[in-house]
LUMVO-190139 format. One record per residue (C-alpha): residue in one letter; x, y, z. Coordinates in steps of 0.02 Angstrom, whole numbers, padded with zeros to 5 digits, always signed. Layout:
N
aXYZ...
***
This chain:
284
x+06155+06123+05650x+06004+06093+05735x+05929+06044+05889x+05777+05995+05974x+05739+05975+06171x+05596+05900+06240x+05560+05999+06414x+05526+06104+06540x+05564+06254+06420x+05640+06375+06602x+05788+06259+06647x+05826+06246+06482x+05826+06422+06438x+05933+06446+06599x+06049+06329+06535x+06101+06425+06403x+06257+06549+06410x+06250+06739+06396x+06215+06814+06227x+06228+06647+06122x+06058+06684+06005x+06063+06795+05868x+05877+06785+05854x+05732+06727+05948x+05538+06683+05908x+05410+06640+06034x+05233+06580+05987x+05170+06531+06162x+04997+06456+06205x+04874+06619+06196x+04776+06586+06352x+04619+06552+06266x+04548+06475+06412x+04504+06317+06295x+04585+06159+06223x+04673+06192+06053x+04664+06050+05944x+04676+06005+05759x+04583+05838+05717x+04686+05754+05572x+04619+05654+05419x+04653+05589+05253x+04562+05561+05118x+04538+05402+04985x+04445+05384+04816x+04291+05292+04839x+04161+05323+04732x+04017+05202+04823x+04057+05284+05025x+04125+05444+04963x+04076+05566+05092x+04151+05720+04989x+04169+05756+04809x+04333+05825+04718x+04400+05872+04545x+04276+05832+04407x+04167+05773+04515x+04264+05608+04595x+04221+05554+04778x+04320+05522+04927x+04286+05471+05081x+04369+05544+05237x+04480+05438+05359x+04475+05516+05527x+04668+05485+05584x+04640+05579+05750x+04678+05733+05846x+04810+05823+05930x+04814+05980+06050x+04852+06054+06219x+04750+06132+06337x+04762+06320+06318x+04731+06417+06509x+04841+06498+06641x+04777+06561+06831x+04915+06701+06787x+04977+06704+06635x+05112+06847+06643x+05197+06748+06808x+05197+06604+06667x+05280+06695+06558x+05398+06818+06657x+05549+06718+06672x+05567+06643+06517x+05544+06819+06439x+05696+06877+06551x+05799+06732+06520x+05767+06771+06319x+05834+06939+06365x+05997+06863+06457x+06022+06733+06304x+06000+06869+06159x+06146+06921+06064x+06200+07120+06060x+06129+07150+05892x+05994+07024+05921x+05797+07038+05903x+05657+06935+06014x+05482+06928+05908x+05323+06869+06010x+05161+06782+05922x+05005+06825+06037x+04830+06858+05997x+04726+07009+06047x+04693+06943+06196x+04842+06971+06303x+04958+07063+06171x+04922+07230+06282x+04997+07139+06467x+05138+07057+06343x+05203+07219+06296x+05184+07302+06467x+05300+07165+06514x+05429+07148+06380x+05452+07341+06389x+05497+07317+06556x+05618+07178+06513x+05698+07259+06386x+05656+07437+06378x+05532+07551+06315x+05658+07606+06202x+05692+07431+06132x+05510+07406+06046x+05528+07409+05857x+05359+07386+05776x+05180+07286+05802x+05170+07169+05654x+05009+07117+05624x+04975+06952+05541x+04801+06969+05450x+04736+06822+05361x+04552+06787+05318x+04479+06607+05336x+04360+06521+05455x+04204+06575+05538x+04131+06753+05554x+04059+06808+05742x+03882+06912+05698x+03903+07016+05856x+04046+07093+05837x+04196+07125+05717x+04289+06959+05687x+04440+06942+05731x+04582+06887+05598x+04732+06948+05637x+04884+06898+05763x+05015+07025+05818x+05202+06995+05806x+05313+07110+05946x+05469+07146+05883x+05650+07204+06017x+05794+07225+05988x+05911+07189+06122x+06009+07361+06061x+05873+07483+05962x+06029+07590+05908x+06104+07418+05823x+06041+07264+05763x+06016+07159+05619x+05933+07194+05482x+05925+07149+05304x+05830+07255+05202x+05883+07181+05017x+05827+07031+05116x+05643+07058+05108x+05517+06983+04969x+05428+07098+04889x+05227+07110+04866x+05125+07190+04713x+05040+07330+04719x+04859+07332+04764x+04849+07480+04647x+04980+07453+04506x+04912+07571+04350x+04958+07706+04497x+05141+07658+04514x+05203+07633+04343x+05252+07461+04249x+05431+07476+04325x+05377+07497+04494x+05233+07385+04470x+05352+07233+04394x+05474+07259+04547x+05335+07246+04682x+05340+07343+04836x+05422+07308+05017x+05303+07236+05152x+05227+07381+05284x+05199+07302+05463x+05032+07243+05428x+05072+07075+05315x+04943+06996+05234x+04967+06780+05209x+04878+06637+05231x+04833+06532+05371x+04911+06329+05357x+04786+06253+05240x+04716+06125+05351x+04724+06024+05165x+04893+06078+05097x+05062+06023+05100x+05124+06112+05216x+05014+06046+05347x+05104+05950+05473x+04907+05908+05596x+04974+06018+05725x+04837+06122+05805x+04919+06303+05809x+05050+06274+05671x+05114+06449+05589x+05145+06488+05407x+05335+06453+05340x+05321+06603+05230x+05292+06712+05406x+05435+06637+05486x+05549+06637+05305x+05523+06824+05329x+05582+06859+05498x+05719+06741+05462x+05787+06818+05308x+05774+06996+05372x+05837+06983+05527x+05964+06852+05531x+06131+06799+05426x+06181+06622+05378x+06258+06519+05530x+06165+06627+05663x+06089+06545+05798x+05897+06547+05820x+05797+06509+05956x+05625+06464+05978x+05580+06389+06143x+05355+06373+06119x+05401+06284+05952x+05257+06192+05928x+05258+06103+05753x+05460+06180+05716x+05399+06310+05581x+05534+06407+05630x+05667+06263+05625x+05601+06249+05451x+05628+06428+05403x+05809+06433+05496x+05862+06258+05414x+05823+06326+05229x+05909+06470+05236x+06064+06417+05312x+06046+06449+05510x+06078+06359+05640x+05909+06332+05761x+05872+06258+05943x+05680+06236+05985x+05621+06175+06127x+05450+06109+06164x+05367+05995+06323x+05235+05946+06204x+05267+05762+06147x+05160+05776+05996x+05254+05927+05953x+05419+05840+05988x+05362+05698+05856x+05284+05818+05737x+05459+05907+05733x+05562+05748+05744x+05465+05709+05555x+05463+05874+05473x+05660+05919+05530x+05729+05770+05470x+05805+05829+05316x+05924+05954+05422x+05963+05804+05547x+05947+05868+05704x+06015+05820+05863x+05881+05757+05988x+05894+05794+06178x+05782+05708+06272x+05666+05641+06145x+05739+05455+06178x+05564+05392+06246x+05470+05488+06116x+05555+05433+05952x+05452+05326+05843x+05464+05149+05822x+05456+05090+05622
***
């Protein structure tokens, strides 16, 4: 069963009881200090306008559909985030983990605050999401990489599912042996995937939208069928995706009515129950 709440994201999280989530994911605005947006288009064969060419050589001109975004800046970002990281705490299950999406930018004050929220003892690992597209700085060393915190709510028990992960191939396999080499190795905390294509199928137009396989992982590994998940930044519902597909339950929550509608589309197939996304739902 799912659910999705259009809201403040606070007096919802306060809402819910004591322990109820087995797992939670947060992938917040980064305080970029900008406007995030994604502009969205489409493309049609026409060979006389064709602005762009494809396979074997066919044109297509581009439709520009729109954009979508949010404006990206906090006067104090921490006091933004502060109680709803405490409230995640309070709503965590016993054998429950709480994984946080930030970029370089503030993933230093992030963790000086969660360990104070849950313990220095409660940090598990940095994952670092590296992925290589888009533009290159020539002043310094570009950036491509986000980092994932991971807590458990109890570091001496909590969920997770080794036999659960996918595994990679070897970037050396003549060193391993064909055995080893067929079977593929586990994943390290440094994982290496691609951005959203802003042209693929998976695309849903939504300016900071996260990879499924990301999310698939953390799901798998540390969760079991009919947990509860919780993401309460969720943005285009990658998570829902993940939690739907592999049998959990999910509630994301999101103040963002171009989120809302973005999920409301892509979620359909697992039904979910709508809480204050009367005014927002599409008419046909």
């Amino acid at each position: 069963m799912g659910k999705i709440v259009f809201g403040d994201n606070l007096p919802v999280l306060q809402g819910l009881p004591d322990a109820s989530v087995d797992l939670i994911y947060v992938d917040p605005p980064f305080n970029t200090g900008k406007r995030q947006e994604r502009e969205r288009i489409k493309t049609v064969h026409d060979e006389i306008n064709g602005d762009r060419t494809g396979f074997a050589g066919r044109r297509y001109q581009t439709i520009r559909l729109g954009k979508s975004g949010y404006d990206d800046a906090f006067d104090d970002y921490m006091e933004f985030l502060a109680p709803r990281f405490e409230e995640a705490h309070r709503v965590l299950a016993d054998t429950g983990s709480f994984f946080l999406h930030i970029d370089y930018r503030e993933v230093h004050y992030c963790k000086v605050l969660l360990d104070q929220i849950f313990g220095r003892d409660s940090f598990m690992n940095e994952i670092i999401w590296a992925y290589d597209y888009g533009a290159r700085s020539k002043k310094k060393w570009s950036a491509k990489h986000d980092s994932i915190l991971w807590y458990a709510k109890d570091p001496a028990d909590y969920t997770f599912n080794f036999d659960e992960m996918d595994r990679i191939p070897y970037m050396a396999p003549g060193l391993v042996g064909k055995e080893k080499a067929a079977r593929g190795k586990t994943p390290t905390d440094v994982w290496w995937h691609t951005i959203v294509s802003p042209n693929g199928k998976e695309k849903t137009g939504y300016a900071t939208q996260k990879p499924l396989g990301v999310l698939e992982r953390l799901v798998k590994v540390h969760s079991r069928p009919g947990d509860l998940l919780l993401d309460f930044f969720a943005g285009s519902g990658t998570l829902g995706e993940a939690a739907a597909k592999h049998g959990r339950d999910y509630i994301l929550i999101d103040n963002n009515p171009e989120a809302i509608q973005v999920m409301i589309r892509r979620l359909a197939p697992s039904n979910p129950e709508l809480i204050g996304c009367d005014a927002l739902l599409e008419t046909p």
